[in-house]
C-alpha positions as CSV (number, residue, x, y, z in Angstrom):
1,X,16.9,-9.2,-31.3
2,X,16.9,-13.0,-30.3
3,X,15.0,-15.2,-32.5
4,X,13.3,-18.6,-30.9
5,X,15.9,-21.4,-31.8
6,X,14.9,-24.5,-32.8
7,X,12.2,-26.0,-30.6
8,X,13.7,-29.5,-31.3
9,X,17.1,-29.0,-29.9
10,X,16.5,-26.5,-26.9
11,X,13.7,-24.8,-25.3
12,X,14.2,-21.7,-26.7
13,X,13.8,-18.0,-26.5
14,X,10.2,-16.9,-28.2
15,X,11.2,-14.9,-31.6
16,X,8.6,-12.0,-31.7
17,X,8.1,-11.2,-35.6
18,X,4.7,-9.9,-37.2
19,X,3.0,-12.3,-40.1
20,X,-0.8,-11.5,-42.2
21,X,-2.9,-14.1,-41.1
22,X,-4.7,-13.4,-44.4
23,X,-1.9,-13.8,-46.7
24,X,-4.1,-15.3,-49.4
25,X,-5.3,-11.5,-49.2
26,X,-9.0,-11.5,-49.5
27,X,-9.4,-8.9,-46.9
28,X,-6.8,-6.9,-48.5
29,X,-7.7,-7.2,-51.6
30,X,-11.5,-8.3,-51.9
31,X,-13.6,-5.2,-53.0
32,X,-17.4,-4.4,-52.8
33,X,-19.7,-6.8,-55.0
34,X,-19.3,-7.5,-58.7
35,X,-22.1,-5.2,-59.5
36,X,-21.1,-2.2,-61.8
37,X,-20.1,0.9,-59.7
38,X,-20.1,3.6,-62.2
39,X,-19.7,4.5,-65.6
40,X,-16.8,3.3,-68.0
41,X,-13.8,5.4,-68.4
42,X,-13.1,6.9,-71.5
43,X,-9.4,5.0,-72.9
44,X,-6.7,8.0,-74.1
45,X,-6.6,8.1,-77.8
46,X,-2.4,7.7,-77.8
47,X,-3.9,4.0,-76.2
48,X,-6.6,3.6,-78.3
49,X,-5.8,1.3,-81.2
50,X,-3.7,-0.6,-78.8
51,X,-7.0,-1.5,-76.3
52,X,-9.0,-2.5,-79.2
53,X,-6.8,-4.8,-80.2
54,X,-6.3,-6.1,-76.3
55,X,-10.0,-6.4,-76.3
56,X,-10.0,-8.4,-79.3
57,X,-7.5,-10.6,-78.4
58,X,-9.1,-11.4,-75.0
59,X,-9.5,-14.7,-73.7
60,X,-10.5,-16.3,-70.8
61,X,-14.0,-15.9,-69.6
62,X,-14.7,-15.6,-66.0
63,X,-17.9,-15.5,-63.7
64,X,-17.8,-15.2,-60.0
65,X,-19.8,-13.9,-57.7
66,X,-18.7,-11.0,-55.7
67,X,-17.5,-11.8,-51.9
68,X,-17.7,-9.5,-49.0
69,X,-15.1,-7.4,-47.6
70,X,-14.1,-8.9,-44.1
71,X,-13.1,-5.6,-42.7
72,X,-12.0,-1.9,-42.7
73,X,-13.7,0.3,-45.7
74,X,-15.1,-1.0,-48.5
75,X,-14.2,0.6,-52.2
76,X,-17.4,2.1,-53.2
77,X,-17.5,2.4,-56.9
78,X,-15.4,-0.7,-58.3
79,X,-16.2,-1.4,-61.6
80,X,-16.2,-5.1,-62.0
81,X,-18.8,-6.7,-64.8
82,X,-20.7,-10.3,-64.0
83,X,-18.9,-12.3,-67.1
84,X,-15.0,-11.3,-66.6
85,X,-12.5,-11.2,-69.8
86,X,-9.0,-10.9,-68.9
87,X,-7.7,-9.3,-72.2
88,X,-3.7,-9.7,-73.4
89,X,-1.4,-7.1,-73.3
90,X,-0.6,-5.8,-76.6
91,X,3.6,-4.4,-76.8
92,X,2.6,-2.4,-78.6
93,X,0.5,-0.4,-76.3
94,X,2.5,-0.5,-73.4
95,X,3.8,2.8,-71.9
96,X,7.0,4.7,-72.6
97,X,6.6,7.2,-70.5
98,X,6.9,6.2,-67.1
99,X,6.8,9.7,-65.7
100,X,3.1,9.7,-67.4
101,X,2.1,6.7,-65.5
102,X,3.8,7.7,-62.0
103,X,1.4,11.2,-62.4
104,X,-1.9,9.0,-63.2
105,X,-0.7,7.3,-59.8
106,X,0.2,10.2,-58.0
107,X,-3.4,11.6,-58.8
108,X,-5.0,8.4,-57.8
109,X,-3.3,8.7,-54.2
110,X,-4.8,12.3,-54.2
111,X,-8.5,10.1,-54.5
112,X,-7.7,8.2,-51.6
113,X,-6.1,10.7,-49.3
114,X,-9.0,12.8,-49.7
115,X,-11.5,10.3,-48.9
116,X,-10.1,10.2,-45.8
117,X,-10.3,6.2,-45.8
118,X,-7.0,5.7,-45.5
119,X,-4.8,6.5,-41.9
120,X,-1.7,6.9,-43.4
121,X,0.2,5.2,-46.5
122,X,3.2,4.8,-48.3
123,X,4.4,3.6,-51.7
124,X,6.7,4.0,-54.2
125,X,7.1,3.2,-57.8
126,X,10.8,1.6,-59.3
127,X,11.7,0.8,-62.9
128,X,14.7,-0.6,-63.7
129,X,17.0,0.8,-60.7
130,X,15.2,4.1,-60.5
131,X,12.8,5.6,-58.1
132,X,10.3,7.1,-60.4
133,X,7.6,7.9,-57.4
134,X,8.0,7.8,-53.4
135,X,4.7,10.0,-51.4
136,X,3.3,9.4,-47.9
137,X,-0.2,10.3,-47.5
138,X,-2.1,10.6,-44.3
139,X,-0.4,10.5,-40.7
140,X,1.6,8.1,-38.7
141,X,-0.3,9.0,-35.8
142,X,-3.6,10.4,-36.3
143,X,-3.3,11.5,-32.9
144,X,0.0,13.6,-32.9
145,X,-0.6,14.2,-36.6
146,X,2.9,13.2,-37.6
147,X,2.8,12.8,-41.2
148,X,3.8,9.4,-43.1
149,X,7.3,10.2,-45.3
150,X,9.3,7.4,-47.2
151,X,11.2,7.0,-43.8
152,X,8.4,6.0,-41.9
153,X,8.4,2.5,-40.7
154,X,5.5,0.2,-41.1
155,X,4.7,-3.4,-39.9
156,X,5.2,-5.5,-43.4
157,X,3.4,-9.1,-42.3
158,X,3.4,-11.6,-45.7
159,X,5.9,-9.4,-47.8
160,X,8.5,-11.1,-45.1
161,X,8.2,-14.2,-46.3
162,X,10.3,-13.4,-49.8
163,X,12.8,-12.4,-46.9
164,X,12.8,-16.0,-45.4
165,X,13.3,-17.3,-48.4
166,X,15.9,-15.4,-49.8
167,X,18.4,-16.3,-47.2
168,X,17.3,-19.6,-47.3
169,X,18.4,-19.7,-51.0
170,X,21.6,-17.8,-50.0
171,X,22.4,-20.2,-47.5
172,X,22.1,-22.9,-50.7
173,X,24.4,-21.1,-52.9
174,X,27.2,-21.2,-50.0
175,X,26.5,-25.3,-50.0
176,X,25.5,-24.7,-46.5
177,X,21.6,-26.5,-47.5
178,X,19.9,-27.6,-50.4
179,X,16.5,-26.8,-51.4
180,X,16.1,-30.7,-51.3
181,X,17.1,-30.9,-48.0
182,X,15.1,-32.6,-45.3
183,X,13.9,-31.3,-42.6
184,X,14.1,-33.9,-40.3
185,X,17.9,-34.1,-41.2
186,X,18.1,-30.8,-39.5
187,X,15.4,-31.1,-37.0
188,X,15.3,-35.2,-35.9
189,X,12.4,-34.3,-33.3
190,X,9.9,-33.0,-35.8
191,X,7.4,-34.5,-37.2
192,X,4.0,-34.4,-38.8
193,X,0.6,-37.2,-38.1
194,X,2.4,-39.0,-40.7
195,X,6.2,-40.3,-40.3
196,X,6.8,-41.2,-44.0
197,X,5.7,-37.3,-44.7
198,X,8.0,-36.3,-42.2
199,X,10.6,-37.9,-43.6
200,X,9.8,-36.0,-47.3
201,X,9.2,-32.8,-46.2
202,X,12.2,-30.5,-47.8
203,X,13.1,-26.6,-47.6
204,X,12.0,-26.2,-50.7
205,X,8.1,-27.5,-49.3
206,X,8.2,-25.4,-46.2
207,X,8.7,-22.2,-48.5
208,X,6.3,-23.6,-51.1
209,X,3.4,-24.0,-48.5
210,X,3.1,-28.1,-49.7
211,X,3.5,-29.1,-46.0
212,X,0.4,-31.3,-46.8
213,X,-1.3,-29.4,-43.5
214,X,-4.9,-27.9,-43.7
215,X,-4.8,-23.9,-44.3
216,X,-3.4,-21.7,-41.9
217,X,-2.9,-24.5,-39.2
218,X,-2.8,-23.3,-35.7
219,X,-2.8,-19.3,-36.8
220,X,-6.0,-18.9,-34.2
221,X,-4.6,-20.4,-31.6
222,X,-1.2,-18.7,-32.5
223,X,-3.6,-15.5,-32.3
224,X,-5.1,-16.4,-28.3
225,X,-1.2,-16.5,-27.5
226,X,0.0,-19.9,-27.9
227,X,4.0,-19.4,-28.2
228,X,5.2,-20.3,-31.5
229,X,7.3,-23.5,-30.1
230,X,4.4,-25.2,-28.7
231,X,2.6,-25.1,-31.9
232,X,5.2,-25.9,-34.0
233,X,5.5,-29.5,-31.9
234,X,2.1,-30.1,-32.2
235,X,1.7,-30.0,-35.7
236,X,1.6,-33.8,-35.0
237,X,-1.4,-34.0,-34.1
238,X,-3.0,-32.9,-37.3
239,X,-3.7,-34.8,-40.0
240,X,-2.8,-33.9,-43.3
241,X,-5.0,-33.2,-46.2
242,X,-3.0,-34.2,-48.8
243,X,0.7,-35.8,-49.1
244,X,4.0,-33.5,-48.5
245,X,4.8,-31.8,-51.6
246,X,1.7,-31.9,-53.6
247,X,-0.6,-29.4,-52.4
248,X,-0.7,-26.0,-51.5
249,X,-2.0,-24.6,-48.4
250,X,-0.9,-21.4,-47.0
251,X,0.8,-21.7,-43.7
252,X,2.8,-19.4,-40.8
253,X,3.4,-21.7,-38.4
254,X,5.1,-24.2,-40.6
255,X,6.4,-21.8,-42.8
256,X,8.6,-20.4,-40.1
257,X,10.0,-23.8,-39.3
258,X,12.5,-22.2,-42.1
259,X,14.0,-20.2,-39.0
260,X,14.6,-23.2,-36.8
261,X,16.4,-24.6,-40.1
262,X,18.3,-21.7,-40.1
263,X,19.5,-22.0,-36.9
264,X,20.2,-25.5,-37.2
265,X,22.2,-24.4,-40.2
266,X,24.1,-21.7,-39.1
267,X,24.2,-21.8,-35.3
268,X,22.8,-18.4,-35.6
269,X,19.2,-16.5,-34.9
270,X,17.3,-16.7,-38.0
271,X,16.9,-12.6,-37.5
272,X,20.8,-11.9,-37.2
273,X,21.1,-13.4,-40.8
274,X,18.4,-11.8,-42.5
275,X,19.8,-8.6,-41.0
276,X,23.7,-9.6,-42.2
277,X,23.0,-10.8,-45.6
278,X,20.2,-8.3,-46.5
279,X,19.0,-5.8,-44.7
280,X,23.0,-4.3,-44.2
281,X,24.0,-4.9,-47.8
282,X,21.3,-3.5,-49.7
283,X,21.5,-0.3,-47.4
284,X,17.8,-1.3,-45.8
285,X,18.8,0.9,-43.0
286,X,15.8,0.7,-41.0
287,X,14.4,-2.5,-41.0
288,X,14.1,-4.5,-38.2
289,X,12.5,-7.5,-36.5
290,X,10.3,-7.2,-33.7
291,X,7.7,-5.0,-32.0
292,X,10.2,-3.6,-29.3
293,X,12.3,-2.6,-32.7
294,X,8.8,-1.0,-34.3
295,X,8.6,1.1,-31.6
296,X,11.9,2.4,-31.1
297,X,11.9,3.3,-34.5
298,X,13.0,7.1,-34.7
299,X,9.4,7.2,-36.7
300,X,6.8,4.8,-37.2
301,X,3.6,4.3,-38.2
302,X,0.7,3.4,-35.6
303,X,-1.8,0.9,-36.5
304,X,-5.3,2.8,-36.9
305,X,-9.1,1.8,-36.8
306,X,-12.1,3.7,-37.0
307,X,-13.4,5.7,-34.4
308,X,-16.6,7.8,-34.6
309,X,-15.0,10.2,-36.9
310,X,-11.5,9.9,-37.3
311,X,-9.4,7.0,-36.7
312,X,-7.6,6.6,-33.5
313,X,-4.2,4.9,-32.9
314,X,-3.3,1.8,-31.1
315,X,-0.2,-0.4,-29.9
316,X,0.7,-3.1,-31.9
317,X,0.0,-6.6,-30.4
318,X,2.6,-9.4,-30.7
319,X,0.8,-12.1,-31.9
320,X,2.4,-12.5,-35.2
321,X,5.9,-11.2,-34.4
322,X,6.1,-14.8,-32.7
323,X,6.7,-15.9,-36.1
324,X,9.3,-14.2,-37.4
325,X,9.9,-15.8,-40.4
326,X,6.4,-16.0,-42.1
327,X,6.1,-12.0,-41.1
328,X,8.4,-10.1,-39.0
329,X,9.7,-7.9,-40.9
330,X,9.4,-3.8,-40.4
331,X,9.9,-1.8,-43.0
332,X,9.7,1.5,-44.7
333,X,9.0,2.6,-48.2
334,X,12.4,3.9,-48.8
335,X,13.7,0.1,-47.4
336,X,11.6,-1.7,-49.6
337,X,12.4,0.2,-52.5
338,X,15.9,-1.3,-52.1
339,X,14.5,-4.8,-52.2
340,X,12.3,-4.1,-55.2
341,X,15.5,-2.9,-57.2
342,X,17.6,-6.2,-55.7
343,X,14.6,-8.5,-56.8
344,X,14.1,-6.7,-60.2
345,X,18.2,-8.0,-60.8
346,X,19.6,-5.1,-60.2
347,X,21.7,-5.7,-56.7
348,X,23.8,-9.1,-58.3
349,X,26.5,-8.7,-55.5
350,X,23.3,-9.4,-52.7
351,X,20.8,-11.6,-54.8
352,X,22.0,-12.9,-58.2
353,X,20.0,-13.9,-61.3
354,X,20.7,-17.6,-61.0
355,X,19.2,-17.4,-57.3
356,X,16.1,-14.9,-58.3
357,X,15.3,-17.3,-60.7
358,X,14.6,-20.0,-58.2
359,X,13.1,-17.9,-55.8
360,X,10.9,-16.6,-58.4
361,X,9.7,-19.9,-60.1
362,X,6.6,-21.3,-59.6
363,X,6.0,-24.8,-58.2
364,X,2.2,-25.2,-57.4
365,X,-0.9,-24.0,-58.2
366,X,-3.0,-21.6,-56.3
367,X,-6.2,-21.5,-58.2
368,X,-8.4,-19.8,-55.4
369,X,-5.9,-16.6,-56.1
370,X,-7.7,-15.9,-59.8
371,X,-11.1,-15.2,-57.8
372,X,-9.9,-13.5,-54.5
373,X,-10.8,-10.2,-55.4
374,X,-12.5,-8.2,-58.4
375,X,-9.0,-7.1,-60.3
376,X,-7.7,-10.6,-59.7
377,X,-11.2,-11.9,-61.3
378,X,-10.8,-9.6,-64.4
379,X,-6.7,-9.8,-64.9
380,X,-5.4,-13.1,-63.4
381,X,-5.0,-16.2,-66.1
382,X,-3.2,-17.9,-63.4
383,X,-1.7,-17.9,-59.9
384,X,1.0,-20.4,-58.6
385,X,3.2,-19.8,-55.6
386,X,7.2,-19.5,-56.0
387,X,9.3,-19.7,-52.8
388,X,7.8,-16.7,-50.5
389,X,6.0,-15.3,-53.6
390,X,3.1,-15.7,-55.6
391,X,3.2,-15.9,-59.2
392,X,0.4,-14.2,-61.5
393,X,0.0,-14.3,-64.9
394,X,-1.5,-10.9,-65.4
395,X,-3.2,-10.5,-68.9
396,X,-0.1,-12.7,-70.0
397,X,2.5,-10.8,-68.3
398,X,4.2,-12.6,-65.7
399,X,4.0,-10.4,-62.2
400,X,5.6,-11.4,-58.7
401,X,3.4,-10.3,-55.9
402,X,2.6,-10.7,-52.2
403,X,0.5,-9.1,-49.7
404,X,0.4,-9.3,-46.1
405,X,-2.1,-8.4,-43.3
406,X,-1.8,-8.2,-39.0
407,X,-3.7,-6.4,-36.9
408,X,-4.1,-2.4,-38.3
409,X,-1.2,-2.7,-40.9
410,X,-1.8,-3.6,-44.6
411,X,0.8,-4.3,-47.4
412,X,1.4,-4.9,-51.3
413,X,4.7,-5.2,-53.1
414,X,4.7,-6.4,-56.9
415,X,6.7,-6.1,-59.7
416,X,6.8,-7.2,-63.7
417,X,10.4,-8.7,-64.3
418,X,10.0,-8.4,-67.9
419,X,9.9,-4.5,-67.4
420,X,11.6,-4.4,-64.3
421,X,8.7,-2.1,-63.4
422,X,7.9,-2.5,-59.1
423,X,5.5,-0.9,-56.8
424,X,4.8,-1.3,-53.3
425,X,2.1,-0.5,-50.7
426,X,2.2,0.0,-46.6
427,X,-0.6,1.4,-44.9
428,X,-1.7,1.4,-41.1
429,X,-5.4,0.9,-41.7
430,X,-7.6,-2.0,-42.7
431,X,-9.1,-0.1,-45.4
432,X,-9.3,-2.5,-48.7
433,X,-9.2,0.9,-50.5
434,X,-5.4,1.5,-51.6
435,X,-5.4,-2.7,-53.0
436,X,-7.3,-1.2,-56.0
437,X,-4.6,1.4,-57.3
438,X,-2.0,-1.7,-58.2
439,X,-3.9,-2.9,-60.5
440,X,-5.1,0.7,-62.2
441,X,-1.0,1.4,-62.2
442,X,-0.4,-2.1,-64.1
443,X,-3.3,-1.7,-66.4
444,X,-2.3,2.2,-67.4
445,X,1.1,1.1,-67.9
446,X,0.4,-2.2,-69.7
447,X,-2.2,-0.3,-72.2
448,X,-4.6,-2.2,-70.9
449,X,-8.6,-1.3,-70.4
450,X,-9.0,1.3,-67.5
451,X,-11.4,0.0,-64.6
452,X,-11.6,1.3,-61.5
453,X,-10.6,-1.0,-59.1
454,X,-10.1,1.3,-56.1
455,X,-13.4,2.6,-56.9
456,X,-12.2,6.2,-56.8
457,X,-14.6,8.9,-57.6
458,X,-15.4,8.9,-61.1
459,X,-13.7,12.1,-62.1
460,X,-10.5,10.4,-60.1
461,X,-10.3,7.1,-61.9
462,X,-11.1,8.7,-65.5
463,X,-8.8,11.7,-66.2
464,X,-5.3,10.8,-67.5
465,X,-2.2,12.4,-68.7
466,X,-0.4,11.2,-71.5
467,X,2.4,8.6,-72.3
């Protein structure tokens, strides 16, 4: 599927590519309030001694007050305390029984499907290179009743961007670009309001989101149909809020000036080399680019929303799939489980260790994460943004994350590279609910205090197997 070239050497052909306008996540994420929803759950005594001594190493005292949920249904019974202590995982108390955790998850997804506030979803659950836990729940098409399977192909918005900059970094380690390189070297007609910024702006900044532009620049216009290449030439006109390359605001339009650098780079669409030095290698054998690709997918998930008492099916729109490289990407759970394996180390002829750890290291702080949503409020120490990820220390354990968001699709993918322990999320809803069961699957397998962030019923969240 063609990709727009660079706007700055010819007037291209539009790229069509899906991206989550809320890629900072609060509507995926956020959950009801930061009142308590129900009562505590009782901790498994194999975990016992280890969550007292979490508890009494815990640190970090946060209060926040609880924020609304945007859209889609609202978790009813989070349990999320006005004074927040994110505790420290104790190694001690970490699982090691894996198969224990994947059946406190599997249980979990039995809560959700039968609340019925969830379409249809997908995950799956790696350690080291193994598949511990793949289930679809729900339907594909609520109409035909085609049920979601690990082969069923979702819209992936914001978990594209690690994509983006992946081949970016590939493109590097061939000596074909330099994270340092500057745009304008590629691109001489870009520009931002300020020449001197122009003239610093680097790859590495683009996939950083340090353009210097304010948040999300030109997304709601991108959203009423403005084609990609227009906006991308009048980034111009806006002034920046701060100098290229030292501070963070989340972008889509800027970030998928990466493409047109790929182009530039390679003579090439930016799609065609995602799909030759990815997707192929690592055996993603159905992801694609591209609506018309979505829907010619031998199965696929519809985007849902509520009706009076079911939820009813829609087309995708194309707004986001004009910018391929901050979201294009569709996926399913079986693909993605590739890329979790290749990102956890363990496909060195694709991605190697040297280039992970770039991709992977954080370069600017992105405070507003630690209080987008209750489980970020009660586990985050910190949050900083990689290249196409964000970076969470989670109760002291590093995690690699992104979520992504269009019109009827939600995502999650995440992963501790200390355990080499991933999970990922697509559903084709905007129901906040399923955002919850990350954190509950981290927290059980890190010993660390139950909560119910999905605000499951309470018989749901509480019973546990062992491990």
């Amino acid at each position: 599927m063609e990709l727009s070239r660079t706007p700055h050497v010819l007037a291209a052909v539009a790229a069509a590519f899906a991206l989550a306008f809320f890629a900072i996540a609060p509507p995926l994420v956020s959950a009801a309030g930061t009142s308590p929803g129900g009562a505590k759950p009782a901790a498994s005594k194999a975990s016992a001694g280890g969550r007292a001594k979490a508890r009494a190493n815990s640190h970090s005292v946060r209060t926040t007050p609880g924020r609304k949920v945007r859209g889609g249904v609202r978790p009813k019974n989070v349990v999320q305390p006005e004074s927040v202590v994110v505790p420290v995982v104790d190694e001690r108390a970490i699982s090691r029984d894996i198969g224990a955790v994947a059946r406190d998850f599997d249980r979990w997804l039995d809560g959700i499907e039968a609340s019925g506030d969830v379409a249809g979803l997908a995950t799956a659950i790696v350690k080291d290179e193994r598949v511990v836990l793949e289930r679809g729940i729900g339907f594909a098409d609520w109409e035909t009743k085609e049920p979601v399977d690990g082969d069923t192909v979702f819209r992936i918005a914001s978990l594209s961007k690690a994509f983006a900059a992946a081949t970016a970094g590939l493109l590097v380690e061939e000596g074909r670009l330099g994270w340092g390189t500057r745009v304008s070297t590629l691109l001489p007609t870009f520009t931002l309001n300020d020449v001197e910024d122009s003239d610093r702006l680097t790859v590495r900044d683009i996939l950083s989101h340090r353009v210097g532009l304010p948040h999300n620049t030109y997304d709601r216009l991108l959203e009423q149909d403005e084609p990609y290449q227009l906006l991308v030439n009048r980034l111009h006109e806006v002034p920046l809020t701060c100098p290229v390359g030292d501070c963070y605001n989340y972008q889509n339009i800027a970030f998928s000036l990466v493409g047109d650098v790929t182009y530039a780079t390679t003579g090439d669409f930016f799609s065609h080399q995602v799909e030759k030095r990815l997707f192929h290698p690592l055996r993603m054998n159905s992801a694609t680019y591209g609506r018309a690709a979505l829907v010619n997918s031998p199965k696929w998930a519809r985007p849902h929303r509520r009706g009076n008492r079911d939820w009813t099916s829609f087309l995708p729109n194309e707004t986001y799939y004009r910018v391929a490289p901050a979201a294009g990407v569709n996926a399913s759970v079986r693909d993605m489980e590739q890329w979790l394996i290749a990102q956890m180390g363990g496909r060195p002829n694709v991605l190697s260790q040297e280039l992970l750890d770039v991709l992977h290291a954080p370069l600017v702080e992105t405070e507003r994460e630690t209080r987008s949503s209750p489980w970020r409020r009660g586990r985050l120490n910190e949050a900083r943004y990689a290249l196409g990820w964000r970076i969470y220390d989670y109760a002291g354990r590093t995690l690699v994350f992104h979520a992504g968001a269009v019109q009827g699709y939600r995502a999650m993918i995440a992963f501790l590279p200390g355990d080499r322990l991933g999970v990922v999320m697509l559903w084709n809803c905007e129901s906040a609910l399923p955002s919850g069961l990350l954190p509950m699957l981290l927290d059980r397998y890190l010993g660390l205090p139950d909560v119910n962030w999905a605000g499951l019923d309470e018989g749901e969240s509480q019973d546990r197997t062992g491990g």
